[in-house]
C-alpha positions as CSV (number, residue, x, y, z in Angstrom):
1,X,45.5,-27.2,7.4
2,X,46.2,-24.4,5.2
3,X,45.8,-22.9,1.5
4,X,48.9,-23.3,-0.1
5,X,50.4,-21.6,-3.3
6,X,52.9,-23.5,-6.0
7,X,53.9,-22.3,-8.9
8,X,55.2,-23.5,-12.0
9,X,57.1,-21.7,-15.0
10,X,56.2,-22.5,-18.3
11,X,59.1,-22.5,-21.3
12,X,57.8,-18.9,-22.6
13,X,59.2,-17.9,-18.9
14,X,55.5,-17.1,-18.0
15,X,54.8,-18.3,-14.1
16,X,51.3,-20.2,-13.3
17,X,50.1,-20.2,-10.1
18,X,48.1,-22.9,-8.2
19,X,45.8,-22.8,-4.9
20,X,45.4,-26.1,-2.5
21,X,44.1,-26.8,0.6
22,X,47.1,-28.9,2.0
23,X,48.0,-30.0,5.8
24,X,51.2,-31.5,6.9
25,X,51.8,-35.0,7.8
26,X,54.7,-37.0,9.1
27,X,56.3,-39.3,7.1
28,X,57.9,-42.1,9.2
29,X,59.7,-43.6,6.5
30,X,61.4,-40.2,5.5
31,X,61.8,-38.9,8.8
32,X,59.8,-35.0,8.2
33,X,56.4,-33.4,7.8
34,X,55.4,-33.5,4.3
35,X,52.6,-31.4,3.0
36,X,49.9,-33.6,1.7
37,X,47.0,-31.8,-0.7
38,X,43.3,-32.2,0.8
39,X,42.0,-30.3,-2.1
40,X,43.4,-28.3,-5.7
41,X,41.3,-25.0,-5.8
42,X,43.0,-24.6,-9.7
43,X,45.1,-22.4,-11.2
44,X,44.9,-18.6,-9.8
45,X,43.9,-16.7,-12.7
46,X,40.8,-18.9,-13.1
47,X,39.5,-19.2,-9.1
48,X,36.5,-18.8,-8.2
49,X,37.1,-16.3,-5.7
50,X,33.3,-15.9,-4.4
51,X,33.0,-19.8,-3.3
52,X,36.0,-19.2,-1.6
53,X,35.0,-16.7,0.0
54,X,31.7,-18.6,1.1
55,X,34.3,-21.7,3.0
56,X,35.9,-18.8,4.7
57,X,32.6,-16.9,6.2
58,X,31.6,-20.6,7.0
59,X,34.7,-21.6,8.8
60,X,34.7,-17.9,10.5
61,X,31.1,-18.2,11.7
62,X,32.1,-20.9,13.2
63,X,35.0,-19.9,14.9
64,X,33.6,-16.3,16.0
65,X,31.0,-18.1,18.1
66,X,34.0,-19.1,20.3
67,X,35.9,-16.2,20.0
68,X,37.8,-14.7,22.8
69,X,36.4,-11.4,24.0
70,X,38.5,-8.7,22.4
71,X,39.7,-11.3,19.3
72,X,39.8,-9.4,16.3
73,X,37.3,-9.8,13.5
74,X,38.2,-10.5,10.2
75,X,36.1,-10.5,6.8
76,X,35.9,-13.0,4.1
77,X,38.9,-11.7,2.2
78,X,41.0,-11.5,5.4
79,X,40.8,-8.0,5.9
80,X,40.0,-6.9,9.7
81,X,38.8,-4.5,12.6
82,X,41.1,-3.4,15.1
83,X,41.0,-5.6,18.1
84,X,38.6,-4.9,20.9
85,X,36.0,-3.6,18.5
86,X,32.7,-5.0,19.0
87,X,29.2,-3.3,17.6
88,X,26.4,-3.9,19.5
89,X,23.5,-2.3,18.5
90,X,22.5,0.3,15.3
91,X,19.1,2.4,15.8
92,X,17.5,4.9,13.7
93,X,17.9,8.3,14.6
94,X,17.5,11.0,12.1
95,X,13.4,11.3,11.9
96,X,12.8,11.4,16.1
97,X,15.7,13.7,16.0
98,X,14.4,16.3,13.5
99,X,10.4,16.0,15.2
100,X,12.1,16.7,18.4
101,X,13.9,19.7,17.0
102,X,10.5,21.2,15.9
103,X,9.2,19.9,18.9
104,X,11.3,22.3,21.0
105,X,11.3,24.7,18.6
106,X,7.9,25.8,18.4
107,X,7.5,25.3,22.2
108,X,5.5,22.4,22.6
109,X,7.3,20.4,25.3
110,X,7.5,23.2,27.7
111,X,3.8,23.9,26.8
112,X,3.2,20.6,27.9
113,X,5.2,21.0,31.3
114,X,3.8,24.0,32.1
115,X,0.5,22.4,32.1
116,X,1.9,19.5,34.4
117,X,3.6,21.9,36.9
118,X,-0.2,23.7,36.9
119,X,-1.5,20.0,37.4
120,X,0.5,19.6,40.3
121,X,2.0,16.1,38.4
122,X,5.6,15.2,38.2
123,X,4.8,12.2,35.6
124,X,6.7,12.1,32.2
125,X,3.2,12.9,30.3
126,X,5.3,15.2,28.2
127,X,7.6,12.7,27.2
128,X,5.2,10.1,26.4
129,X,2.8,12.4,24.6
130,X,6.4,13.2,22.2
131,X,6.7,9.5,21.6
132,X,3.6,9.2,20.9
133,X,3.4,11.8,18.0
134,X,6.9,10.7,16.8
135,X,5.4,7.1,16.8
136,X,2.5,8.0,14.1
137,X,4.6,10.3,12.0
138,X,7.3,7.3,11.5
139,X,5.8,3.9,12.3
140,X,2.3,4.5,13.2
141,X,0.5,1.6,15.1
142,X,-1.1,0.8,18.7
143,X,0.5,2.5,21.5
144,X,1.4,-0.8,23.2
145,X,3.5,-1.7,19.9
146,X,4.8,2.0,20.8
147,X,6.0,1.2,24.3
148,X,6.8,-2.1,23.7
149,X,8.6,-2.5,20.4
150,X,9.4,0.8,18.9
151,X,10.9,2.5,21.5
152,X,12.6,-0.1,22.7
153,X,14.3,-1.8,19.8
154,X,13.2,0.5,16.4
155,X,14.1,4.4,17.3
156,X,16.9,5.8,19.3
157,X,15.2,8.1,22.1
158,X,16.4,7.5,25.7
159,X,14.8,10.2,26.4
160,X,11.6,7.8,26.5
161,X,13.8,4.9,28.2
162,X,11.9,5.0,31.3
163,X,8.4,5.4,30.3
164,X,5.9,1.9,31.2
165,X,2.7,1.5,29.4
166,X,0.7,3.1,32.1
167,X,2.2,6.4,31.2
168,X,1.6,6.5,27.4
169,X,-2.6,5.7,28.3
170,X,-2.6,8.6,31.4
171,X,-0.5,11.0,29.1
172,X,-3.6,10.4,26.9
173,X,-6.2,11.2,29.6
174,X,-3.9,14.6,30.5
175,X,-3.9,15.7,26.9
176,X,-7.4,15.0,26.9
177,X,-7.9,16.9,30.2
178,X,-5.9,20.0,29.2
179,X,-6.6,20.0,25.5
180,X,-8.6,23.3,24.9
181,X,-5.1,25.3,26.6
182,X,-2.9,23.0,24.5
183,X,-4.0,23.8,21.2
184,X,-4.4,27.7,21.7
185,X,-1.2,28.0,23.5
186,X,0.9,25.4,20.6
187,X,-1.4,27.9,18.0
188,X,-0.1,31.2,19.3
189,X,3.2,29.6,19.5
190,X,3.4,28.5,16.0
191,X,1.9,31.2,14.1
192,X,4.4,33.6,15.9
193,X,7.5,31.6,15.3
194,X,6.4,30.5,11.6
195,X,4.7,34.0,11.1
196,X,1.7,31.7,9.7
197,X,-0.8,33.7,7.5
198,X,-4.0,33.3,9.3
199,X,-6.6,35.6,7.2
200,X,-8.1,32.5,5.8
201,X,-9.2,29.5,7.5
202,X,-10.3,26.5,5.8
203,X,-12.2,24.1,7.3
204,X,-13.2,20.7,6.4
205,X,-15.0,17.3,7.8
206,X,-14.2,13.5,7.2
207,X,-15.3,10.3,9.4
208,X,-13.5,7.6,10.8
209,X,-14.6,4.2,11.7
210,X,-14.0,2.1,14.3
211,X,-13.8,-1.8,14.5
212,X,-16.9,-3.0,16.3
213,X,-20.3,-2.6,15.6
214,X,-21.7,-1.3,19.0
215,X,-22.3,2.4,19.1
216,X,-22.3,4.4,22.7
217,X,-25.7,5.6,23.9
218,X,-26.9,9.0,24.8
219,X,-26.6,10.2,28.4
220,X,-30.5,11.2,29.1
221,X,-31.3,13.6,32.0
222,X,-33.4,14.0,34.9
223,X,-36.3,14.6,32.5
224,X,-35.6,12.0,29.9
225,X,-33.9,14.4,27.5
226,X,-30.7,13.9,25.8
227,X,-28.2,15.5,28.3
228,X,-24.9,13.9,26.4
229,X,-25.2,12.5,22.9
230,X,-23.2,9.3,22.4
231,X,-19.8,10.0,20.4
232,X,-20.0,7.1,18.1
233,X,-22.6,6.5,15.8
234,X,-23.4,5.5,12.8
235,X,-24.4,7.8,10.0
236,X,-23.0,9.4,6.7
237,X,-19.6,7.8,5.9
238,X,-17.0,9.9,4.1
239,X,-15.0,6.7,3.4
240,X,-17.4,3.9,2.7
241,X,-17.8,1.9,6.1
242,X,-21.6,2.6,6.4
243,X,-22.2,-0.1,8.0
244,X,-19.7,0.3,11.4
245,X,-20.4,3.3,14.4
246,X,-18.1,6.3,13.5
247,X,-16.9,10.0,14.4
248,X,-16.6,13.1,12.4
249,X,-13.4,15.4,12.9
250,X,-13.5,18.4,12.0
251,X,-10.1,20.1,11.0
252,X,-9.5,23.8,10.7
253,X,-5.9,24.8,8.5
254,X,-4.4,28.0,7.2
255,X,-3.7,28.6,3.6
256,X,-0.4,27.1,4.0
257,X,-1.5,23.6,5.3
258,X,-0.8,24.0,9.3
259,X,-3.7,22.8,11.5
260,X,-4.9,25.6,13.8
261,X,-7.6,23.1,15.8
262,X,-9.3,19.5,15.2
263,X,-12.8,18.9,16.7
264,X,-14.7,15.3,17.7
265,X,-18.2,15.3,17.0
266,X,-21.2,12.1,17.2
267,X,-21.1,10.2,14.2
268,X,-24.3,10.9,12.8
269,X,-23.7,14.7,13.2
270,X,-23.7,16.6,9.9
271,X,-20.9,19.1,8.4
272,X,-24.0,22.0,8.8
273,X,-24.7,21.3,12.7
274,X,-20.9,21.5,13.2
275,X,-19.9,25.4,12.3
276,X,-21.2,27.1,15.2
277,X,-19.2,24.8,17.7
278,X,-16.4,25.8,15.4
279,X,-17.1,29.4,15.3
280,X,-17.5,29.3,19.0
281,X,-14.2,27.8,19.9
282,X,-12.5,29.6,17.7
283,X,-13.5,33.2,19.3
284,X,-10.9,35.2,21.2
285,X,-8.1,33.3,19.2
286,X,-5.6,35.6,17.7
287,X,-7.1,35.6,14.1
288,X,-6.9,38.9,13.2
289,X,-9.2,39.7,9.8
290,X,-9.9,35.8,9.1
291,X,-12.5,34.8,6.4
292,X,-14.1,31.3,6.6
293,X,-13.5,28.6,3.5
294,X,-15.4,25.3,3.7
295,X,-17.0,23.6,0.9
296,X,-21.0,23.0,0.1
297,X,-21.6,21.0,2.8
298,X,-21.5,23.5,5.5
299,X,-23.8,26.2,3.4
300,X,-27.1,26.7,5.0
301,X,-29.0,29.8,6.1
302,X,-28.2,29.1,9.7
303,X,-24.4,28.7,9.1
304,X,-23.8,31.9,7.5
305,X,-26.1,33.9,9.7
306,X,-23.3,32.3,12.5
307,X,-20.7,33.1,10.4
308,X,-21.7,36.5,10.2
309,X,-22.0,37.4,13.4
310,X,-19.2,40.0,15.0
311,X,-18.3,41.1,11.6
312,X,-17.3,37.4,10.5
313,X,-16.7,36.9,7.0
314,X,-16.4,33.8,4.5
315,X,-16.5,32.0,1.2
316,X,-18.6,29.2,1.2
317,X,-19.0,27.2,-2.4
318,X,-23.3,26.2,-3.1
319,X,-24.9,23.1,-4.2
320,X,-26.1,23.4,-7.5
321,X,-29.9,21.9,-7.6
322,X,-32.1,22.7,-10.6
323,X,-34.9,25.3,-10.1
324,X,-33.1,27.4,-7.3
325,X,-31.7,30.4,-6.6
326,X,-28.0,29.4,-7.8
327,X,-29.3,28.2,-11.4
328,X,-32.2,30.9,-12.0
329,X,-30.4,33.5,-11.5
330,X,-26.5,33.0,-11.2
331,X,-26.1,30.7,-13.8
332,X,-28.1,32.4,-15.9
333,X,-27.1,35.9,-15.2
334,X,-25.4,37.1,-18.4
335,X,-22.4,38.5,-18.8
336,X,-18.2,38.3,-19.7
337,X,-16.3,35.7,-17.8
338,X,-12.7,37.8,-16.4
339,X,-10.0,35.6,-17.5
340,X,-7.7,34.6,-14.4
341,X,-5.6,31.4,-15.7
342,X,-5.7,29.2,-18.1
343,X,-7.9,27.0,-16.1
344,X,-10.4,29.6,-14.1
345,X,-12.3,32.2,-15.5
346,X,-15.0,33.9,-12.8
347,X,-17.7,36.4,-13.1
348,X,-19.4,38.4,-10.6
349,X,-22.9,38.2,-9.8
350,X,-25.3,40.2,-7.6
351,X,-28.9,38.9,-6.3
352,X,-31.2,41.3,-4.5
353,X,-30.5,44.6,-3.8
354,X,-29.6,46.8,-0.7
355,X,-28.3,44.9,2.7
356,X,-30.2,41.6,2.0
357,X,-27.9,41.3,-1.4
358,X,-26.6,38.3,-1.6
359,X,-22.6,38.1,-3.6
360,X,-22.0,35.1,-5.8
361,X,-18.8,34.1,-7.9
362,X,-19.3,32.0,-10.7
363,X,-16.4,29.7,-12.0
364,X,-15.6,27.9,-15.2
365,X,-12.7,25.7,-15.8
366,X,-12.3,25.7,-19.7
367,X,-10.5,22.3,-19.5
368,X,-12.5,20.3,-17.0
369,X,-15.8,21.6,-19.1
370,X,-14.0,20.1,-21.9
371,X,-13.3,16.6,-20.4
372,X,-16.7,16.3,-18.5
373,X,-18.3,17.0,-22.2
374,X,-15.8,14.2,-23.5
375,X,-17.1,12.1,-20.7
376,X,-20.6,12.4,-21.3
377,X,-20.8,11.9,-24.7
378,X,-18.7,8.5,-24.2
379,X,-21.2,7.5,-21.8
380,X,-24.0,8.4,-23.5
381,X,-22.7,6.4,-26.7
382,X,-22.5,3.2,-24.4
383,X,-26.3,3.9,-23.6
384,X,-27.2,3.8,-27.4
385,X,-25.4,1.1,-28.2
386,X,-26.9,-0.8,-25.0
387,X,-30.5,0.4,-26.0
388,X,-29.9,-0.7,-29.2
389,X,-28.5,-4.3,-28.6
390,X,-31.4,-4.4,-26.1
391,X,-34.1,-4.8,-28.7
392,X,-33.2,-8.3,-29.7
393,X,-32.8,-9.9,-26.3
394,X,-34.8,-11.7,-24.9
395,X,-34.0,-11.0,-21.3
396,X,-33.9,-7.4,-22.4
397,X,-36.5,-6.6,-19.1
398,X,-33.5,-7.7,-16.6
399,X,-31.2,-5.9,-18.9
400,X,-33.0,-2.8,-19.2
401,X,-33.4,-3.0,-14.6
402,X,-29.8,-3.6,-14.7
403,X,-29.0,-0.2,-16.4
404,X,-31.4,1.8,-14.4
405,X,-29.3,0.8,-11.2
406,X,-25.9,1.0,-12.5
407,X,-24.7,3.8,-11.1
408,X,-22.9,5.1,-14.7
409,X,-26.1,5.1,-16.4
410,X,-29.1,5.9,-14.2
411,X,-28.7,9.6,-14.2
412,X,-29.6,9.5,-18.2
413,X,-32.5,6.8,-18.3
414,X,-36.2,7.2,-18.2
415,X,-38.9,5.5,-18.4
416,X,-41.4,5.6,-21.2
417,X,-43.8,2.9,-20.2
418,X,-42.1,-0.6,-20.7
419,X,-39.4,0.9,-22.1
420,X,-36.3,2.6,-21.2
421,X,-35.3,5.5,-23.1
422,X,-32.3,8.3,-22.8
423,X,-33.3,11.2,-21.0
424,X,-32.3,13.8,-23.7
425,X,-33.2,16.4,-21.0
426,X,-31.1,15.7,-18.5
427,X,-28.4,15.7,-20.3
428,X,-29.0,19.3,-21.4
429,X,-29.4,20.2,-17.9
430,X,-26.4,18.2,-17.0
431,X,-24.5,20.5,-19.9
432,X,-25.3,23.7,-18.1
433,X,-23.1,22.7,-15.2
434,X,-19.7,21.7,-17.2
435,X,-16.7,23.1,-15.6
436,X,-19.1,25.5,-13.3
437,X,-19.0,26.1,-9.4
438,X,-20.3,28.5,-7.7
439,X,-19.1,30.2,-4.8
440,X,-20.8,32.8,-2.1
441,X,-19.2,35.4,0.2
442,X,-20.3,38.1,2.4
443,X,-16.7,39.8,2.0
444,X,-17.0,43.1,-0.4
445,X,-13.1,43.5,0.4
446,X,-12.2,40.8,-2.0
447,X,-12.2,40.9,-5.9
448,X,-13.9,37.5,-7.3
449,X,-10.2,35.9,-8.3
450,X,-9.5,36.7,-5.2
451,X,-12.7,34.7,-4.0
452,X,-12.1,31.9,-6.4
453,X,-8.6,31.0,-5.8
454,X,-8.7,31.5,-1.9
455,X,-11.7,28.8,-2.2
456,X,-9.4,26.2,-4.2
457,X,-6.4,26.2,-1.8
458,X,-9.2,24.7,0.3
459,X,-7.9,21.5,-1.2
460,X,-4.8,22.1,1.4
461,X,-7.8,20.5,3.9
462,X,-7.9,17.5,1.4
463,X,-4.2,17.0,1.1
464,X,-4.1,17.5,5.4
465,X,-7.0,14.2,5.5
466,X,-5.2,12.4,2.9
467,X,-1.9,12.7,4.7
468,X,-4.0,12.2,8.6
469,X,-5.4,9.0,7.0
470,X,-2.5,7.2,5.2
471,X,1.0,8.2,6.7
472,X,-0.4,8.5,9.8
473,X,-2.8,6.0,9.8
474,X,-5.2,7.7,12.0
475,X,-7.5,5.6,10.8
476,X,-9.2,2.7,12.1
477,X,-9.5,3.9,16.0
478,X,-8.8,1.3,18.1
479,X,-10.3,2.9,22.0
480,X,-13.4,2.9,23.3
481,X,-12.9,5.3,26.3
482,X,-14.3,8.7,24.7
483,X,-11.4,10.3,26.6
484,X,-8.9,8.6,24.6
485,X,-10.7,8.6,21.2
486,X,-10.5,12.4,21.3
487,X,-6.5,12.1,22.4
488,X,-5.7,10.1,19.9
489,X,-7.0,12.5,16.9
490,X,-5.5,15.4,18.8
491,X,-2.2,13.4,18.4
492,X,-2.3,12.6,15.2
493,X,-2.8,16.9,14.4
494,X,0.1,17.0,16.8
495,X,1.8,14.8,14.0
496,X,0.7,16.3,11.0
497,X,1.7,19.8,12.4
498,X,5.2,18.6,12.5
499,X,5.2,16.8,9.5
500,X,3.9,20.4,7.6
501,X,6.8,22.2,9.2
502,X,9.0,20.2,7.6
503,X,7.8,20.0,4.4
504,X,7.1,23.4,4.2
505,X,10.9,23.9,5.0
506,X,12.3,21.5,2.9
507,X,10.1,21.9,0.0
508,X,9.1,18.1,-0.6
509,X,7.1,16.0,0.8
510,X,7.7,14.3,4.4
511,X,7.6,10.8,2.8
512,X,11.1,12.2,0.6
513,X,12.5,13.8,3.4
514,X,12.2,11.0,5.6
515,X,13.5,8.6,3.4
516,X,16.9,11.1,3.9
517,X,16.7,11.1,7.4
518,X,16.8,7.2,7.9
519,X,20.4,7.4,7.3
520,X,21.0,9.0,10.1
521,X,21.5,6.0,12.8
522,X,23.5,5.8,16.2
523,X,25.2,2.7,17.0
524,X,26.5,1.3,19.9
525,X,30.0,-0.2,20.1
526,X,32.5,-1.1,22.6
527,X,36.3,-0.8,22.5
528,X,38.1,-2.4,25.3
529,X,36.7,-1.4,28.7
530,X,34.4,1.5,27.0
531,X,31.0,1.2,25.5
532,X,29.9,4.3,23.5
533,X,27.1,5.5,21.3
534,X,27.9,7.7,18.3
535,X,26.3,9.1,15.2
536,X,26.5,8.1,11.9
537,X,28.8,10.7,9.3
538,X,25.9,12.3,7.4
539,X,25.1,12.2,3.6
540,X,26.2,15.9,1.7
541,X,22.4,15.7,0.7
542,X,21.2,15.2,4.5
543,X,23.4,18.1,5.7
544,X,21.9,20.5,3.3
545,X,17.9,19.4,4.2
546,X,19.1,19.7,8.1
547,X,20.1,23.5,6.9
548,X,16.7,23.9,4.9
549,X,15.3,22.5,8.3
550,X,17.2,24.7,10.5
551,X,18.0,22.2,12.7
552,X,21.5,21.6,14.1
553,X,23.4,18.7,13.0
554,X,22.8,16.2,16.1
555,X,26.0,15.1,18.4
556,X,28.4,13.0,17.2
557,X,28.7,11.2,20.7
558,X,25.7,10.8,23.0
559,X,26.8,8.5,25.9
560,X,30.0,7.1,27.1
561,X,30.1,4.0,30.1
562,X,32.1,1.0,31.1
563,X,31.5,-1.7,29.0
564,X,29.6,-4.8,30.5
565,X,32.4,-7.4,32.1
566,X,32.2,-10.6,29.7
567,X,29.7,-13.5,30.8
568,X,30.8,-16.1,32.6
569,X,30.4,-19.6,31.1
C-alpha cells in the first residue's frame, strides 16, 4: 500500500494533481499487478495536509514501537534523524547550575567540608545540605519529595546521585550541630567577596505555624523551674493561624537585602524579649560601625539600654499612643518640616536635656496623609449614612451591635446611652497622626534624612519574609524534632542568600531570572555504541544574564559511556 500521485492536464495546458492511497493487486485475467485505489485524498492543491499528517504519526507510532534498534526516525512530513540517534532523557539544568556557581563562589561548600573534616565524618552532608537549599529555591517541598523525586527525575545534579534519604535528615542534624560556625564563617565569606555594606542592620520578626495542634513542653529542673522552654507554642500570630503552636524567626539583613543570621525562638516569645539574644550573638562579628533598625515592636526601655551597651547604636521607630511622651511632646513640638522627597519630609526633635536627652525624628508623608484623610472621610460618610438609616429600623439594636464590632467602624462609635453615636473626637485624634511616624536613635552622627530613609529600607526585611514565605515556601513546617525545625529555617536563609546574589547581579527578580535559566537543560542521547549527555545551545538573552551573574557558561558535554546493549525479548 502506498500514496500515489496522477495527474491530469486540463485544455488551458494547466496540470492537476491527485493523491490516493492505492495498493497493487494481480489481475489473473490480464496477467500483471494493477494498482487498485483504497482511498482518493483529492486534488493536491486542496489536501488537507494536517489529517494527513495525523494517519502518518498513527501509522509511525505504531511502527516505532517495533523498531529495530538503530532504525531511523522519521517525522510526520517524512523528514528524519540520522540513524542510531536515540534521546533518552532531557533534565533541567540552568537554575542548580547557577546556585552551585554561587555556592562555590562565596565558599560555602568548602565551609561545610571543613567542618566535616573537624567532625571527623566522611558522609556527603555537604552535598545533601546543597540539594537541599537548591530544592527550596526551585521546587520547594518535603525533603523526601527532594530525594525521591526531584533529584532523581526533575534536576540534573549527579553530583547528588548517590545520596539516600538517611543523608538529607543527618545533614540536617550536622547543620544544626555546627550552625553558630556556619553562619559566621558563610557571613565573613560573603561580605568580603560581595564587599556587603554592613553599617546598618535591620532586623525583623515573623511566625510560622506548624500543622498539629500539640505544642512541646518546658524542660523543668531539679527545682521545678523552667530549665528549657518548649520551642513551639502558641501565642501572637504574624500570619493569622492563632489557633495552631508556632515559632518566631528572627532575621537580621544588611541594607542591600543579604541575610547576616536567622534565629528560632518559643512561640509565645515577643519581638521585645528577643533583642538581647540578638545583640549577644551578634558580638565579635565583623560589623565594624553598625546601627540597629527594627520597627516598633522591639522599642522598650530594656532593648535600647541593650542596644546601647559597648557603644551600640540604633534607630528604632515608636508606637504612637495618645497621652505619652511621643504625642506630648514630639508631635507637638513646633517647628519647619526639612523637605527630603516628594514623599518624606522630617523634623528634628530634642526631649530632655544633657546625657539623658532623648533624639526623635518626626516624619510626614504628604501623599499617604492625603489618602488616609480620603480614607477616613469615606468611612466616616458610610457611618452617617448607617446612623441615619438606622433610625427607622426596627432591629436597629442588632444593627447598631453589629457596627460596634465591625472592625471598619468601631474605632469611630460611642456610646451615648442607648444610642450609638460618631466619636467626633477620635477622629480629631486620629487626624493628628496622618502620614506621621516617629522614629528614635541614640546616633548624633546621623542627620534626620539620614535617620528616616535608613529606617524605610527596613522594608528590605519585609521583602526578605515575603520572598522566605512564598518562593520558598518555608512555611508550613513539617518536623517535630527541634533539631530539625531550626535546620530547616537555616536552610531556607541558605536559599534566600543565594537567591539575593543573584538578583542583586542580575537586577530583577529571581522569579524572571529563573524563568531564563529553565532553558538551559542537558539531555541524554545515544548514537550507535555511545551514550552522552550534553548541554543545550543557550538563548543570546541567557548568555548575557550568565555574564551579569559572573558565572561561566556550563560544559557543553558532561559525561560520555557505552551505551546500554539492547534488551533481549
Amino acid at each position: 500500500m502506498y500514496l500515489r500521485e496522477t495527474k491530469r492536464r486540463n485544455a488551458d495546458g494547466s496540470v492537476v494533481r491527485y493523491y490516493q492511497l492505492a495498493e497493487n493487486t494481480w489481475d489473473r485475467r490480464r496477467g500483471c499487478a494493477v494498482a487498485k485505489v483504497v482511498y482518493s485524498f483529492g486534488r493536491a492543491d486542496s489536501l488537507d495536509r494536517e489529517s494527513l499528517r495525523r494517519l502518518a504519526a498513527s501509522i509511525l507510532r505504531v511502527c516505532e514501537d517495533d523498531a529495530p534498534r538503530g532504525a531511523a526516525l522519521r517525522s510526520a512530513d517524512g523528514t528524519s534523524v540520522p540513524d542510531g540517534v536515540v534521546l533518552r532523557d532531557a533534565r533541567p539544568f540552568g537554575g542548580v547550575y547557577v546556585l552551585g556557581a554561587i555556592w562555590a563562589e562565596l565558599g560555602i561548600g568548602r565551609i561545610l567540608a571543613e567542618q566535616c573534616k573537624r567532625a571527623g565524618t566522611t558522609q556527603p552532608f555537604e552535598r545533601a545540605i546543597f540539594a537541599m537549599v537548591a530544592n527550596r529555591a526551585l521546587s520547594p517541598y518535603s525533603k523526601l519529595y527532594c530525594w525521591e523525586q526531584w533529584l532523581r527525575e526533575e534536576v540534573y545534579l549527579p553530583s547528588a546521585s548517590a545520596l539516600q534519604l538517611h543523608h538529607l535528615y543527618r545533614a540536617m542534624d550536622f547543620l544544626e550541630e555546627h550552625r553558630e560556625e556556619v553562619e559566621k564563617a558563610v557571613y565573613f565569606a560573603t561580605s568580603d567577596l560581595l564587599n556587603a555594606d554592613v553599617d546598618l542592620i535591620f532586623y525583623d520578626t515573623t511566625s510560622l505555624h506548624f500543622e498539629n495542634d500539640a505544642e512541646d513542653a518546658d524542660v523543668l529542673d531539679s527545682e521545678g523551674g523552667v530549665a528549657q522552654r518548649g520551642l513551639r507554642k502558641r501565642g501572637y500570630s504574624k500570619n493569622g493561624r492563632s489557633d495552631a503552636p508556632q515559632i518566631v524567626v528572627g532575621l537580621a539583613v544588611t541594607r542591600d537585602g543579604l541575610p547576616v543570621r536567622s534565629w528560632v525562638f518559643p512561640g509565645n516569645q515577643s519581638d521585645m524579649a528577643t533583642v538581647e539574644q540578638v545583640k549577644h550573638d551578634l558580638r565579635g562579628w565583623r560589623l565594624g560601625r553598625c546601627v540597629f533598625v527594627a520597627d516598633a515592636g522591639m522599642n522598650s526601655e530594656r532593648n535600647r539600654r541593650e542596644l546601647s551597651l559597648g557603644g551600640g547604636k540604633y534607630i528604632l521607630a515608636t508606637r504612637l499612643r495618645a497621652g505619652d511622651e511621643v504625642t506630648k511632646e514630639v508631635l507637638a513640638r513646633a517647628g519647619r518640616y526639612h523637605e527630603v522627597a516628594e514623599n518624606l519630609r522630617v523634623k528634628e526633635v530634642l526631649v530632655g536635656d544633657g546625657e539623658a536627652r532623648r533624639r526623635y525624628v518626626l516624619c510626614h508623608n504628604p501623599l499617604e496623609a492625603e489618602r488616609q484623610q480620603l480614607q477616613r472621610a469615606r468611612v466616616i460618610a458610610e457611618l452617617e449614612a448607617e446612623l441615619e438609616a438606622m433610625k427607622g429600623r426596627s432591629d436597629r439594636t442588632q444593627r447598631a451591635r453589629q457596627l460596634m464590632t465591625a472592625r471598619p467602624y468601631r474605632r469611630w462609635l460611642r456610646r451615648n446611652g442607648d444610642q450609638i453615636e460618631i466619636d467626633r473626637k477620635a477622629v480629631e485624634r486620629d487626624a493628628r497622626f496622618d502620614g506621621k511616624w516617629v522614629l528614635q536613635t541614640n546616633d548624633d552622627t546621623l542627620a534626620p534624612e539620614d535617620i528616616a530613609l535608613g529606617y524605610k529600607q527596613l522594608l528590605r526585611v519585609e521583602a526578605c519574609w515575603r520572598q522566605l514565605k512564598s518562593s520558598l515556601r518555608m512555611r508550613p513546617v513539617h518536623h517535630y524534632a527541634e533539631r530539625r525545625i531550626r535546620a530547616h529555617v537555616t536552610l531556607s536563609v541558605l536559599a534566600l542568600l543565594l537567591e539575593r546574589v543573584v538578583e542583586t547581579r542580575a537586577g530583577d527578580t529571581w522569579r524572571n531570572a529563573l524563568a531564563q535559566l529553565e532553558s538551559i537543560k542537558v539531555v541524554e542521547y545515544e548514537n550507535g555504541a555511545v551514550r552522552a549527555q550534553q548541554t543545550t545551545e543557550l538563548r543570546p538573552g541567557v548568555s548575557a544574564l550568565l555574564a551579569k551573574l559572573r558565572v561561566d557558561p556550563p560544559p557543553r558535554l558532561h559525561a560520555v559511556s557505552p551505551a546500554a546493549p539492547p534488551a533481549r525479548a
